[in-house]
C-alpha positions, 0 to 999 in steps of 0.5 A: 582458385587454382583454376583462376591462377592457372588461367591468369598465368598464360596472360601474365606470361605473355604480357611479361615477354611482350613488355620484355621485347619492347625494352630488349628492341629500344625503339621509340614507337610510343613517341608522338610527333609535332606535327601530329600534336599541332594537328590535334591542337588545330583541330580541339580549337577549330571545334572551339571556334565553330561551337563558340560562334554558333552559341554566339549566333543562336544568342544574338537571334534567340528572339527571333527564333521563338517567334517561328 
């Protein structure tokens, strides 16, 4: 059991000092802008709208598909 807690310690310690410097600088790096939230929202939809129109096609032609 000491074996483990000596190994975990280093780790802790590191992520403590790690959590430490990111508040002690201030900056704002976990921030997302605007346009990197539009790009994604763009994207998820257009993913949307191409997956919707195939099921629509594949639907409409289902019929004539399983006579091939």
């Amino acid at each position: 059991m000491r074996m483990t807690l000596t190994r975990l310690s280093a780790p802790s310690r590191w992520l403590r000092s790690r959590i430490a410097q990111g508040r002690a600088h201030g900056d704002d790096r976990g921030d997302i802008s605007i346009t990197t939230v539009i790009i994604w929202v763009a994207a998820v939809a257009g993913a949307l709208a191409i997956a919707g129109t195939l099921a629509a096609v594949l639907t409409k032609y289902n019929g004539l598909i399983t006579g091939l």
